[in-house]
C-alpha positions as CSV (number, residue, x, y, z in Angstrom):
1,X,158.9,63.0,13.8
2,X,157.0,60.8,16.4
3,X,158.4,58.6,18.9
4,X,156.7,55.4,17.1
5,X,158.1,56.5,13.7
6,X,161.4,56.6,15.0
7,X,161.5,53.7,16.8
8,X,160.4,52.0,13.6
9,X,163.1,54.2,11.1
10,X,165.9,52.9,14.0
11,X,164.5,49.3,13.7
12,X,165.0,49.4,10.0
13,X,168.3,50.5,10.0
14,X,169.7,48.2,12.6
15,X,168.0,45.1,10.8
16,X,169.9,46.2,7.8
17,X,173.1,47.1,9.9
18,X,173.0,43.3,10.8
19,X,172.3,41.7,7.7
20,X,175.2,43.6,6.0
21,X,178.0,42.1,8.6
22,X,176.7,38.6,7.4
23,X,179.5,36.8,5.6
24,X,179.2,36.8,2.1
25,X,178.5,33.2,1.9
26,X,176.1,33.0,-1.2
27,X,175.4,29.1,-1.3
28,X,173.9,28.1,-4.5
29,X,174.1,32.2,-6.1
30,X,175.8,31.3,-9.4
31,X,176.3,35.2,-9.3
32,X,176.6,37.6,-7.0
33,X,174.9,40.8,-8.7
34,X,171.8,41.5,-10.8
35,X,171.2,44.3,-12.3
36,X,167.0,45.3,-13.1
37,X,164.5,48.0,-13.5
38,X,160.8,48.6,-12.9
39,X,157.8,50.1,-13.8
40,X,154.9,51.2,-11.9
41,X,152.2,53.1,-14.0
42,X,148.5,53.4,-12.6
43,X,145.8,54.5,-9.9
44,X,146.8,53.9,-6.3
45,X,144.4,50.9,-5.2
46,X,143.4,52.6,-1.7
47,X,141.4,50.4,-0.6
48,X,140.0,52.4,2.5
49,X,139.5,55.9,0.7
50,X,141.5,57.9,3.2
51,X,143.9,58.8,0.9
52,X,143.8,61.3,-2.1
53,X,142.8,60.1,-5.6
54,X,146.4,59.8,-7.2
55,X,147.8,57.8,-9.8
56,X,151.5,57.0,-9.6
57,X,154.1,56.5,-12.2
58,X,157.6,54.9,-11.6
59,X,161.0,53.7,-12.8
60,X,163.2,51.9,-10.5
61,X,166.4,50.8,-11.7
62,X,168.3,48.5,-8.7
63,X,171.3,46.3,-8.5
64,X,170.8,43.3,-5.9
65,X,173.6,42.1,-4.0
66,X,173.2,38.6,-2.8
67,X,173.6,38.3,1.0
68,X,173.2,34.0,1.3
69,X,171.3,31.6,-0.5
70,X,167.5,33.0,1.0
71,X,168.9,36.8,1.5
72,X,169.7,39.8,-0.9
73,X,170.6,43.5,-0.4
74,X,168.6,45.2,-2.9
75,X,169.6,49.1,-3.5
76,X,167.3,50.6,-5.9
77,X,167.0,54.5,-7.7
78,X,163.0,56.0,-7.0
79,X,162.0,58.1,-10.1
80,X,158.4,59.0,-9.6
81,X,155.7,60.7,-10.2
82,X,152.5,61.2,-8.0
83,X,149.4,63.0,-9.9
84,X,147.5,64.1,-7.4
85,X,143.8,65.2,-8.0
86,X,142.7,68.6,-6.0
87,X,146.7,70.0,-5.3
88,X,150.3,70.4,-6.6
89,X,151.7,67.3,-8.4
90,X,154.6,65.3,-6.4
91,X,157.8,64.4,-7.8
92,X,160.0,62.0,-5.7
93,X,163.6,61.6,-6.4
94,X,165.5,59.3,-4.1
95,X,167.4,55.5,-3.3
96,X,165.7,53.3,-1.3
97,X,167.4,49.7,0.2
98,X,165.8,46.8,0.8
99,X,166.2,43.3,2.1
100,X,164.5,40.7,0.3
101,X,164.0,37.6,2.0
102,X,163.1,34.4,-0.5
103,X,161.4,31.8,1.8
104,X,160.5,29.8,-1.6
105,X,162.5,28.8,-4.5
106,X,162.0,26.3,-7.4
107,X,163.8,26.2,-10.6
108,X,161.8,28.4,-12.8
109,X,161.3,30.9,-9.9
110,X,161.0,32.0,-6.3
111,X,158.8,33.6,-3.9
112,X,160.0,37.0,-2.3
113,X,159.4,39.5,0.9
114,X,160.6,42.6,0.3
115,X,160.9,45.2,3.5
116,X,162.9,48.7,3.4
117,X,163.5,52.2,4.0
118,X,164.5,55.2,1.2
119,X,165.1,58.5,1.1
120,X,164.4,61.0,-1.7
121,X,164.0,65.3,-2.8
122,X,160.3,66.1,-3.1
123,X,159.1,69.0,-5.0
124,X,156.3,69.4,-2.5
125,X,156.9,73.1,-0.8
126,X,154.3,72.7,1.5
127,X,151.7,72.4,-1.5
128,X,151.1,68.6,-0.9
129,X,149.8,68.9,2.8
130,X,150.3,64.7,3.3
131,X,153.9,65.9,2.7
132,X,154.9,68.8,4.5
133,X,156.7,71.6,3.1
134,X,160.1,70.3,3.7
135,X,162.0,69.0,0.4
136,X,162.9,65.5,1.7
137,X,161.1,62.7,1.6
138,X,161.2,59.3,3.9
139,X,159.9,56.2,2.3
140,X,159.3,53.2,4.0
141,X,158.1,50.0,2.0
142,X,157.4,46.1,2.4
143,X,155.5,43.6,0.0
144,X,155.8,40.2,-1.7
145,X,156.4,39.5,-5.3
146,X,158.0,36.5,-7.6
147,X,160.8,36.2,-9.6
148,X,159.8,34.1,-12.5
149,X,162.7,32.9,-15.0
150,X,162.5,33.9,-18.6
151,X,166.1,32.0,-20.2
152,X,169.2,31.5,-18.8
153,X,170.1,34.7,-15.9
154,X,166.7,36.8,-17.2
155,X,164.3,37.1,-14.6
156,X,160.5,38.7,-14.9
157,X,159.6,40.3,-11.6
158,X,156.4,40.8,-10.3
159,X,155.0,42.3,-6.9
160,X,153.4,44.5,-5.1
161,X,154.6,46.7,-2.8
162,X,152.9,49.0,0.1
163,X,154.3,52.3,0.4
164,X,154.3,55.4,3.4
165,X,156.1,58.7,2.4
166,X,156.9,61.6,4.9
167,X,158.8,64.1,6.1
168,X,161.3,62.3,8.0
169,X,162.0,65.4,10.2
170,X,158.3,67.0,10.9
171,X,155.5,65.6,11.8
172,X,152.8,64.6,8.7
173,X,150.3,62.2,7.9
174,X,152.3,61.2,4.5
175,X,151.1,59.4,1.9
176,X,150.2,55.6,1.7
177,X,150.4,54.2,-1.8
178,X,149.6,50.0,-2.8
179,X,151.6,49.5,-5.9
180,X,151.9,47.1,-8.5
181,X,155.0,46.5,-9.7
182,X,156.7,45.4,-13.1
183,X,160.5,44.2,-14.1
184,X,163.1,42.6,-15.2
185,X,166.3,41.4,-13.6
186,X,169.5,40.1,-15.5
């Protein structure tokens, strides 16, 4: 792994080190966990062509634990799929935490950034070169998205979220995915 992706994995993890000792004050949370899933199912929208053609599917079950009125823990399950045109097709299998900060709320809805790190079991073998031929995975994630309120705690969630995949332990050029994202959140 290089110098500048370790310096940004150590970041990561001390950011989330340091949110986690916060008290757990939750101001105005009339709860303090949510359950959700999501869906991702389509082409990755690279928009500067120096990735593989690949279209992604997704399911993403997570359980948010809220941190303070503007902050929440998010832990979530990664189940997906990567069909990749021209080699092997990736499966990735992992958890990946995030911390989602909610600059804007109203009472229908609110306005999120989302920023983490995840790690997961690939299938790759060395027949995805972007990957590696090493079986684990490093994801590393951030994006915006809204939580719009359906009834009483039912929440539609919508966002989109920019992904980089590697292997954590050798050097790659991993895989950059721009997702758009789909749930709910009870």
């Amino acid at each position: 792994m290089n110098l500048s992706k370790l310096n940004f994995v150590m970041t990561i993890i001390s950011l989330m080190i340091i949110v986690s000792s916060f008290s757990n004050s939750y101001g105005e949370e009339d709860r303090k966990t949510k359950w959700g899933f999501s869906f991702s199912v389509g082409p990755n929208a690279d928009l500067f062509h120096d990735q593989p053609d690949l279209t992604i599917i997704a399911f993403l079950p997570r359980v948010d634990l809220a941190l303070h009125k503007n902050w929440d823990l998010e832990f979530e399950g990664n189940f997906s799929y990567y069909a990749i045109s021209g080699e092997k097709n990736l499966y990735l299998l992992g958890c990946n935490s995030n911390i989602l900060f909610k600059p804007l709320q109203w009472r229908r809805g609110l306005l999120f950034i989302l920023g983490g790190v995840g790690l997961g079991y690939t299938n790759s073998n060395g027949m995805v070169e972007e990957i590696g031929d090493s079986h684990v995975a490093g994801v590393l994630q951030g994006g915006t998205g809204i939580y719009l309120s359906l009834e009483k705690d039912w929440w539609l969630r919508w966002e989109y979220r920019y992904q980089h995949i590697s292997d954590p332990f050798n050097r790659d050029s991993g895989l950059n995915t721009h997702n758009f994202i789909l749930g709910l959140s009870f």
